[in-house]
Structure formats: structure tokens, C-alpha cells
N, C-alpha and C positions, 0 to 999 in steps of 0.2 A: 513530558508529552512529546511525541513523535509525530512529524505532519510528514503527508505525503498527496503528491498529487495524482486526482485520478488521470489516468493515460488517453481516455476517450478525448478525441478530437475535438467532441463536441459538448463537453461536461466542464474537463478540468477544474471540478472541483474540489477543494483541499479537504483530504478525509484525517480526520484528529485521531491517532492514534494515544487516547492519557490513562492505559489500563497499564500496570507495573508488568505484566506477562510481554510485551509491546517490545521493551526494553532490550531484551535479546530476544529475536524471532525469525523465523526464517521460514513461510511458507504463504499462502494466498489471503488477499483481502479483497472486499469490495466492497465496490462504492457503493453508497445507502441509495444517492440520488440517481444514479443512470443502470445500476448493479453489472457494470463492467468487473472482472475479476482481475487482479493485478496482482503478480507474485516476488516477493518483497524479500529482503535481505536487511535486519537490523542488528546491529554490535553495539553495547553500549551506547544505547540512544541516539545512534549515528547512522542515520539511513546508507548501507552499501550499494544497494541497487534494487531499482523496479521494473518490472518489464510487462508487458502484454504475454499471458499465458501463450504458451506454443501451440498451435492445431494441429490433433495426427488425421 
């Protein structure tokens, strides 16, 4: 299982990433509770980086 925090200032909270696809991943998730969009970088089960989507 993979945890990651949501990035809203005002949520922060821990979204449970425990689906086996999870594992290596690399593109957007969001949160259930505030549905901020946060785009994610996983390797072997190793969170590389989350960020706040970019705006054009």
C-alpha cells in the first residue's frame, strides 16, 4: 500500500493508495474528500514525487 498526502492546505488528508497497479505509477490522483487533483510519481512502492497539477 502506498499513502500519500493530499496537497490542499486545507484537507491534508492521507489518500490510501493499496491497489497492486499503484505500485509503479505515474500520473494523477485525487482526493475522495476535497477532490483536489495531485499528480504522482510511484517506483516500486516508493513515493518519487507529488505535486499540485500545473494551470495553463
Amino acid at each position: 500500500m502506498v499513502h500519500v498526502f493530499c496537497l490542499d492546505e486545507k484537507c491534508r488528508r492521507v489518500i490510501h493508495l493499496d491497489s497492486h497497479k499503484h505500485w509503479n505509477f505515474k500520473g494523477k490522483i485525487k482526493c475522495l474528500r476535497c477532490g483536489a487533483e495531485i499528480e504522482v510519481e510511484i517506483d516500486d512502492g516508493k513515493l518519487k514525487f507529488s505535486r499540485k497539477p500545473e494551470r495553463i
